[in-house]
Each structure stands twice: as structure tokens, then as C-alpha cells.
C-alpha positions in Angstrom: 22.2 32.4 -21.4 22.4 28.8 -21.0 20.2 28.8 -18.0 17.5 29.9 -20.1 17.9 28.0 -23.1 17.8 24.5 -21.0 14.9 25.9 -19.1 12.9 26.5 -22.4 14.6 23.2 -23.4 13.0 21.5 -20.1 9.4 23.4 -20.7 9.0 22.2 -24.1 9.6 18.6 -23.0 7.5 18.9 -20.2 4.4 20.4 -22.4 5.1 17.7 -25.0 5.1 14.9 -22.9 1.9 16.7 -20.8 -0.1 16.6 -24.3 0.5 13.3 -25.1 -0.6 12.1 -22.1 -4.4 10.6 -22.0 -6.5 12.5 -19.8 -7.6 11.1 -16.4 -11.3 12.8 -17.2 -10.9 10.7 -20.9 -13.4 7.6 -19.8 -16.3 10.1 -17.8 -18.8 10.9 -20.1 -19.6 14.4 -21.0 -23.0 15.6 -20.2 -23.9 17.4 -23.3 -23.7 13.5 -24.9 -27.0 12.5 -23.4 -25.5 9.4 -21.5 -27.4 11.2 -18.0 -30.8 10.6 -19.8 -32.7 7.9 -17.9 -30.7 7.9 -14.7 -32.3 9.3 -11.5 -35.1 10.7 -11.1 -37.3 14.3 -11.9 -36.5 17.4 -9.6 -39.0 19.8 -9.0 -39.2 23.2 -7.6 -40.5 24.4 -4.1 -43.4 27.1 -4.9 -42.2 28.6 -1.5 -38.5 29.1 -1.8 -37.7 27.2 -5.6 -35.2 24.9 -4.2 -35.6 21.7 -6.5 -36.7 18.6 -4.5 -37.0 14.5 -6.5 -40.6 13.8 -7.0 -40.4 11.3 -4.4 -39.7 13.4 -1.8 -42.0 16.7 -2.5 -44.5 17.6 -0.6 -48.3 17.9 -2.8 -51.2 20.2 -1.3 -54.7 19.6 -2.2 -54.5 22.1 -5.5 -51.2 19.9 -6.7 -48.6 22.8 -6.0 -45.3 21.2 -4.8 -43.5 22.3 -1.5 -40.0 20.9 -0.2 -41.5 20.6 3.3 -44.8 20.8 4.5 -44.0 23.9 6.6 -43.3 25.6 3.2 -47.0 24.4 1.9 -48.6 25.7 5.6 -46.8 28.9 4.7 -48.3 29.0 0.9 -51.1 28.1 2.2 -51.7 30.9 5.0 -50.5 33.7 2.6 
């Protein structure tokens, strides 16, 4: 019986102590706060295959669809 009373003893301590303590994640902003705005740059989706590419790296065709490769824009294009 004392076994478990020390062991609820130790696990209240332990909880306790683990709530006081300041997270580690405290000083990362959240992304719901709109601290992300501004930083980086625009993705935008393949027409082929919709995987999201930056804007500096997609590929345009002559009608101004985007492509993450230009054998994805051949491809669109022969269809």
C-alpha cells in the first residue's frame, strides 16, 4: 500500500513540476498568427500532376498554364 501511495506521491510531483515548466516550442511562432505572411515566396500547382512548385521555378507554356517540368508541359501539350 505504500508502494502505491509514494508512486502517486512521485507522479503528482513529476506532473507538477512538468506544467510549470516553459515549453521549448514557447518562442516559435504559431502559424495561425500571421507571422509567415511575407516570407518566401508563391507556390503554384503543376496542371499535369498538381504538385506545388515557387513561381520562380515553374515552367509557363505559350497559353500561361504552369507545369513543374517542361516534360510535364510536352505532355499537356500532346494530350
Amino acid at each position: 500500500m505504500k508502494v502505491i501511495l509514494w508512486l502517486a506521491i512521485g507522479y503528482a510531483v513529476f506532473w507538477l513540476l512538468r506544467k510549470k515548466k516553459p515549453s521549448l516550442r514557447a518562442d516559435i511562432p504559431q502559424a495561425d498568427d500571421g507571422s509567415h505572411v511575407g516570407r518566401g515566396e508563391t507556390m503554384v500547382p503543376c496542371l499535369q500532376c498538381g504538385v506545388y512548385v515557387p513561381t520562380s521555378e515553374a515552367v509557363r507554356n505559350s497559353s500561361g498554364s504552369v507545369f513543374c517540368c517542361e516534360e510535364h508541359g510536352c505532355k499537356h501539350a500532346s494530350l
